[in-house]
MMTF fields as JSON, N, C-alpha, C and O atoms, coordinates in Angstrom:
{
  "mmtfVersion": "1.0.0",
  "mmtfProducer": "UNKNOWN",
  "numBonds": 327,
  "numAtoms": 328,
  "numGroups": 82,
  "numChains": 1,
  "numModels": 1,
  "chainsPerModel": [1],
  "groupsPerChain": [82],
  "chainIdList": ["A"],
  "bondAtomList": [4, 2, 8, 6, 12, 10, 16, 14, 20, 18, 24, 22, 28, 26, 32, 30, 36, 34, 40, 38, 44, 42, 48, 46, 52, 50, 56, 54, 60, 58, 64, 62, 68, 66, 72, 70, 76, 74, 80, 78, 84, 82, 88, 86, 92, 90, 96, 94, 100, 98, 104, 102, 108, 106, 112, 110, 116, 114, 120, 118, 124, 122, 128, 126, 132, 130, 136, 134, 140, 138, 144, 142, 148, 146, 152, 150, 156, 154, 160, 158, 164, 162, 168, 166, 172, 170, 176, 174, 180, 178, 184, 182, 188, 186, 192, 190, 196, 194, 200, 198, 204, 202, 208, 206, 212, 210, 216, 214, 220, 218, 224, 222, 228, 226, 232, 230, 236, 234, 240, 238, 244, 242, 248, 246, 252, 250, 256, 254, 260, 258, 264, 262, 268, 266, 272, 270, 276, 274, 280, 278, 284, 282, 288, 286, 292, 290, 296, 294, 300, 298, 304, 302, 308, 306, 312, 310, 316, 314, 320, 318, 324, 322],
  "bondOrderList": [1, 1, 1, 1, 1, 1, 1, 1, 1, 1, 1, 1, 1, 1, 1, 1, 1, 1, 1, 1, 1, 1, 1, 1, 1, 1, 1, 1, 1, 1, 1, 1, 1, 1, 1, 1, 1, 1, 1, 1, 1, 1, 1, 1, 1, 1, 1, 1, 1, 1, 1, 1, 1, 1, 1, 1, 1, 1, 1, 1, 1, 1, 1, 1, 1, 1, 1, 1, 1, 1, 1, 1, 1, 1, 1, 1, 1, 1, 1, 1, 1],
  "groupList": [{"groupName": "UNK", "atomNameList": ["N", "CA", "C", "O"], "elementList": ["N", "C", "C", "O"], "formalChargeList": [0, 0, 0, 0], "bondAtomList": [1, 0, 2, 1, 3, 2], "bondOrderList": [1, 1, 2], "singleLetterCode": "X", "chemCompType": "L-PEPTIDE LINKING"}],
  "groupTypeList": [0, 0, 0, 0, 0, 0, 0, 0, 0, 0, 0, 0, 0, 0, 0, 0, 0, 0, 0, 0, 0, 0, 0, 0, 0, 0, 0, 0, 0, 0, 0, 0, 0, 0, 0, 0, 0, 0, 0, 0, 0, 0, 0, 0, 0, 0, 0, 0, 0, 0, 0, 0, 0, 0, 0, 0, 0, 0, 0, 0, 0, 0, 0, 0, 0, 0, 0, 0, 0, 0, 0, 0, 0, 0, 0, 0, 0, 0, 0, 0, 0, 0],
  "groupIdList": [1, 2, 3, 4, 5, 6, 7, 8, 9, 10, 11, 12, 13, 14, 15, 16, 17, 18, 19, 20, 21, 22, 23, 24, 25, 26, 27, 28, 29, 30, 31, 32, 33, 34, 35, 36, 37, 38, 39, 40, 41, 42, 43, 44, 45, 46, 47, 48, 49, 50, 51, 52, 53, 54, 55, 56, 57, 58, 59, 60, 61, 62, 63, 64, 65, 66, 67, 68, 69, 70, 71, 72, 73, 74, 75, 76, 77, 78, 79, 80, 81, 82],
  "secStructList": [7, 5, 7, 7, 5, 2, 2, 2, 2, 2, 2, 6, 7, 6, 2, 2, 2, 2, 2, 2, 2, 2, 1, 7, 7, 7, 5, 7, 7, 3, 3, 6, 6, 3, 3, 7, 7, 7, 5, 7, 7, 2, 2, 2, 2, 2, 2, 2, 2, 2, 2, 2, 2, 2, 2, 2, 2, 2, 2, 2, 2, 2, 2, 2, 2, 2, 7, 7, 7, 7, 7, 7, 2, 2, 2, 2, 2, 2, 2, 2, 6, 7],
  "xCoordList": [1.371, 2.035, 1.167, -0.054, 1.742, 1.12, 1.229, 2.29, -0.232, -0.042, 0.034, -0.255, 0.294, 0.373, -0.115, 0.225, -0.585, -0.838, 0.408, 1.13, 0.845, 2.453, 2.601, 3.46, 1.566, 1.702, 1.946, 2.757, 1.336, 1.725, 2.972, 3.849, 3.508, 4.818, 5.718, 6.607, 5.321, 6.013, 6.394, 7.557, 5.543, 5.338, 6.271, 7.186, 5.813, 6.373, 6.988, 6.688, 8.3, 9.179, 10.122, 10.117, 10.93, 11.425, 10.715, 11.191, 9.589, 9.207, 8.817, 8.702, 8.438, 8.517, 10.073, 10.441, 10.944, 12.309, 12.365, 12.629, 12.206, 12.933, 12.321, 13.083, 11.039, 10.144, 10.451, 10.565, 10.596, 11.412, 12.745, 12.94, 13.729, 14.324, 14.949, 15.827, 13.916, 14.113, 13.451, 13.991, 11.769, 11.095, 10.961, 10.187, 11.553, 11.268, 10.098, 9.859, 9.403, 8.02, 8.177, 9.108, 7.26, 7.352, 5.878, 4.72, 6.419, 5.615, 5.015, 5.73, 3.685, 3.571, 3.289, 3.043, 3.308, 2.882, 2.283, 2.953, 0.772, -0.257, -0.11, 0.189, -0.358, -0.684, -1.873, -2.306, -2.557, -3.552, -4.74, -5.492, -4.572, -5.205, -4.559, -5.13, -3.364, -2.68, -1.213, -0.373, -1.334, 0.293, 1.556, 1.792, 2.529, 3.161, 4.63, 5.402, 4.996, 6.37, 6.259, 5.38, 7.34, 7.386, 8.744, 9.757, 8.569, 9.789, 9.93, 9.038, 10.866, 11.432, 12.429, 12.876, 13.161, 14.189, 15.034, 14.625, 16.152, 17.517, 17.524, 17.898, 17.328, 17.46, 16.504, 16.859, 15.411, 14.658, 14.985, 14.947, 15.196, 15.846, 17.238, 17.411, 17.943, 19.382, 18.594, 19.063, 17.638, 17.196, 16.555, 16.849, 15.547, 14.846, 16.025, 15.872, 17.212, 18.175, 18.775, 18.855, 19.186, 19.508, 18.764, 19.358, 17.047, 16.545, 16.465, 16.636, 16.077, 16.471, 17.651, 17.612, 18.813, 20.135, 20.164, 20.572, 19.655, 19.483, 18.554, 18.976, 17.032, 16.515, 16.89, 16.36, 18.064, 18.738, 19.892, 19.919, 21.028, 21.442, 20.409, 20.283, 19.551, 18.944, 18.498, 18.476, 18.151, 17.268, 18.576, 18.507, 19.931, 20.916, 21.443, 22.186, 21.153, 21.635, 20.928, 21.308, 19.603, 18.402, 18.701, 18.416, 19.117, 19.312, 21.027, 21.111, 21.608, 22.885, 22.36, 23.116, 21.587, 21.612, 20.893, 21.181, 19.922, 19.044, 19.915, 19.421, 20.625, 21.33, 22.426, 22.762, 23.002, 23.762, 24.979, 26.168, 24.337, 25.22, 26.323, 26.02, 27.486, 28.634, 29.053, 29.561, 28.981, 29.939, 31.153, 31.048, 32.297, 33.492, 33.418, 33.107, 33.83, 33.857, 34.38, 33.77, 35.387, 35.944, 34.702, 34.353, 33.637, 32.717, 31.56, 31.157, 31.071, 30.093, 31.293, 31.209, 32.053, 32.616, 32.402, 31.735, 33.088, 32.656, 31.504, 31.285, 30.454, 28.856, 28.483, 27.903, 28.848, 28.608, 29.644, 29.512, 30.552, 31.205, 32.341, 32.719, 32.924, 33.588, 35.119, 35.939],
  "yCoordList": [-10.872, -9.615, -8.829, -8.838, -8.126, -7.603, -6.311, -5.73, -5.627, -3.986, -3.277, -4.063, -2.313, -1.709, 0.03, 0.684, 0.478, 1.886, 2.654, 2.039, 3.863, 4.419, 4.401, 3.77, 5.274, 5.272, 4.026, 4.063, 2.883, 1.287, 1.269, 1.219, 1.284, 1.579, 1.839, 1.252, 3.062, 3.837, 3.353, 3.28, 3.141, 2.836, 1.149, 0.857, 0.317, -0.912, -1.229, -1.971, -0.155, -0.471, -2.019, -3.077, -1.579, -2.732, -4.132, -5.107, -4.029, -5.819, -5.945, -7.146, -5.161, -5.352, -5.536, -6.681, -4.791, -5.706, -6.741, -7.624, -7.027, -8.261, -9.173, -9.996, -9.131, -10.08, -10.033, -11.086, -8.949, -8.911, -9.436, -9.974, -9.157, -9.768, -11.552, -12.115, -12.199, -13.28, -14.346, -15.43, -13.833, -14.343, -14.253, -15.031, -13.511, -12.755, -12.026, -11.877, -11.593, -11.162, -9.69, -8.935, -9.411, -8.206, -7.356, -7.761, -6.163, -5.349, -4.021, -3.156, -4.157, -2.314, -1.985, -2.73, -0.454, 0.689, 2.016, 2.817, 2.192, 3.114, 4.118, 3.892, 5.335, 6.42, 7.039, 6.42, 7.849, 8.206, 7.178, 7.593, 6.189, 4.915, 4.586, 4.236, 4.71, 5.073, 3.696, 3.831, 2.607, 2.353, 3.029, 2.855, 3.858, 4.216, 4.192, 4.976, 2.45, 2.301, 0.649, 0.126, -0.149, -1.114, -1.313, -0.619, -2.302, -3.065, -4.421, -5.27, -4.532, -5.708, -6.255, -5.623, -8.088, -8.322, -7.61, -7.076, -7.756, -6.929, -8.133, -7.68, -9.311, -10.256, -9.915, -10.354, -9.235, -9.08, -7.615, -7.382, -7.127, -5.555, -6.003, -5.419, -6.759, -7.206, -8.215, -8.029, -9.071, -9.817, -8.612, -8.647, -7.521, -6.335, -5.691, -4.873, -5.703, -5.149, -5.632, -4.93, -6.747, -7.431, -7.575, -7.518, -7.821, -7.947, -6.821, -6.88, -5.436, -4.106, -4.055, -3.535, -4.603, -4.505, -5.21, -4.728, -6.457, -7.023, -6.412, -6.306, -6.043, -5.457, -4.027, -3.683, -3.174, -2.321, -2.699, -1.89, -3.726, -4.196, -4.375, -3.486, -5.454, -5.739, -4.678, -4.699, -3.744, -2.283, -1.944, -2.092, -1.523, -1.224, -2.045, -1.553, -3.366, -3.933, -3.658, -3.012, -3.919, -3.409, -1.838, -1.644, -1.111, 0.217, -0.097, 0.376, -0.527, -0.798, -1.754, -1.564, -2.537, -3.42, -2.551, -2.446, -1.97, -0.774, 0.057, 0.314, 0.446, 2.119, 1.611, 0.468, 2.153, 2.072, 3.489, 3.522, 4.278, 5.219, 5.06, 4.358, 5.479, 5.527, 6.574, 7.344, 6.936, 8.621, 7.798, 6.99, 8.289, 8.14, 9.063, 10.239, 8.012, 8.134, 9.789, 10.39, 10.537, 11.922, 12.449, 12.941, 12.743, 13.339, 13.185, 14.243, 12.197, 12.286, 12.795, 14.005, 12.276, 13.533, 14.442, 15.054, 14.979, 16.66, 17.068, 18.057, 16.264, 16.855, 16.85, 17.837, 15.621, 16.438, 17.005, 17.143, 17.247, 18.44, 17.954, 18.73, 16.292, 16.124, 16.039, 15.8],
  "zCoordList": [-0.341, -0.081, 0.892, 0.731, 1.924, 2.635, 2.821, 3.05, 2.702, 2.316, 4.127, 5.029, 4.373, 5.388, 5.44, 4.454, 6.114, 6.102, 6.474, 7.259, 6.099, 6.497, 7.629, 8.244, 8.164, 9.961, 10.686, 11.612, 10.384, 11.03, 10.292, 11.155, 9.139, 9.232, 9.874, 10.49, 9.617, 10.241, 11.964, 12.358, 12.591, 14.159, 14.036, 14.805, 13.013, 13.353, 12.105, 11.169, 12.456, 11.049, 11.369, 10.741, 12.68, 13.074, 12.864, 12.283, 13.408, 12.683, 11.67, 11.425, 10.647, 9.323, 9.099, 9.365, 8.727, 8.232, 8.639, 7.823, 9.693, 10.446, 9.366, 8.859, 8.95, 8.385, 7.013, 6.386, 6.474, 5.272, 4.749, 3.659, 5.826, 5.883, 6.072, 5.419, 7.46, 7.968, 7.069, 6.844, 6.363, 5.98, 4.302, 3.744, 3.702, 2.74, 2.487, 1.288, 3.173, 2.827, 2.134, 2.415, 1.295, 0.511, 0.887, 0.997, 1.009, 2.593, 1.484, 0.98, 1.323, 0.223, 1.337, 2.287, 1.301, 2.221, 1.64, 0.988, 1.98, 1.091, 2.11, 3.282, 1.552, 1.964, 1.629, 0.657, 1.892, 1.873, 0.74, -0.142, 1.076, 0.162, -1.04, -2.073, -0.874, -2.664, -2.229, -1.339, -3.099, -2.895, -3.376, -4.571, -2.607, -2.768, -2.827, -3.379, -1.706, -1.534, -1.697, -2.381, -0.924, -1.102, 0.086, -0.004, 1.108, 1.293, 0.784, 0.786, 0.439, -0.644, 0.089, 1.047, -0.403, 0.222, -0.962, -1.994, -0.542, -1.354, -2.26, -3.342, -2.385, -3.487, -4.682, -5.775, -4.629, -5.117, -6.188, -7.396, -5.38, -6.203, -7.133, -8.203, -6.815, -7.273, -8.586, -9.709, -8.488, -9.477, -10.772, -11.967, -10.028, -11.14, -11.362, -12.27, -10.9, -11.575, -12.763, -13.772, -12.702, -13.52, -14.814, -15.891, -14.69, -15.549, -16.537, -17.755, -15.54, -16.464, -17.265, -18.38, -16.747, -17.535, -18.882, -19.939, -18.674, -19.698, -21.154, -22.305, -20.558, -21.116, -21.932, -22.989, -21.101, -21.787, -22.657, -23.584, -22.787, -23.811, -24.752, -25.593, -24.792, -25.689, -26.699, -27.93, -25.808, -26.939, -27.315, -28.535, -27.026, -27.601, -28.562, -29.412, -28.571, -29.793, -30.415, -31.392, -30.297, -31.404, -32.143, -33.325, -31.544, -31.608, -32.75, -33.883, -32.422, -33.153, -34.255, -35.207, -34.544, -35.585, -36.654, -37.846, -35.98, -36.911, -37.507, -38.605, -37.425, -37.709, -38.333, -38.021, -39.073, -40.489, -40.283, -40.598, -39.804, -39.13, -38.223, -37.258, -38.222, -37.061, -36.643, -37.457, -35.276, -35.029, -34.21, -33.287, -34.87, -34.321, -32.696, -32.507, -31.715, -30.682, -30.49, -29.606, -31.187, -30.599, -31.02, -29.946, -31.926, -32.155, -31.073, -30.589, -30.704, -29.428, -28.071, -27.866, -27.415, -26.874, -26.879, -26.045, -28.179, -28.512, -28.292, -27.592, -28.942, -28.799, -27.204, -26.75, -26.249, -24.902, -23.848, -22.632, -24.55, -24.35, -23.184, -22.306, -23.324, -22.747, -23.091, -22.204]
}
């Protein structure tokens, strides 16, 4: 992975995508010595998407298998006031 300073960024954004894109390469970019961003290919964000999703069912079943409680759907409505 290759880190970059913003300003070289910034200045050579165009051939970074291209490389991100063509090559997949995954590009950080520090600012004042700090990593702060990231270019990524879009396959990559679409895959951490996915995995988050999953990971959020999961705690919701967990969250549903735990609880013994039910609010009938018109009652949460009500409570946020839709």
């Amino acid at each position: 992975m290759k880190t970059v300073r913003f300003t070289q960024a910034r200045s050579g954004l165009s051939d970074l995508f291209t490389r991100v894109i063509t090559k997949g390469e995954r590009v950080v970019i520090e600012r004042h010595g700090h990593e702060r961003a990231a270019l990524v290919p879009i396959d990559d964000v679409q895959a951490l998407q996915r995995l988050e999703d999953r990971l959020d069912v999961a705690e919701a079943e967990k969250a549903l298998a735990e609880s013994d409680e039910r609010v009938p759907w018109e009652q949460v409505k009500e409570d946020l006031g839709l």
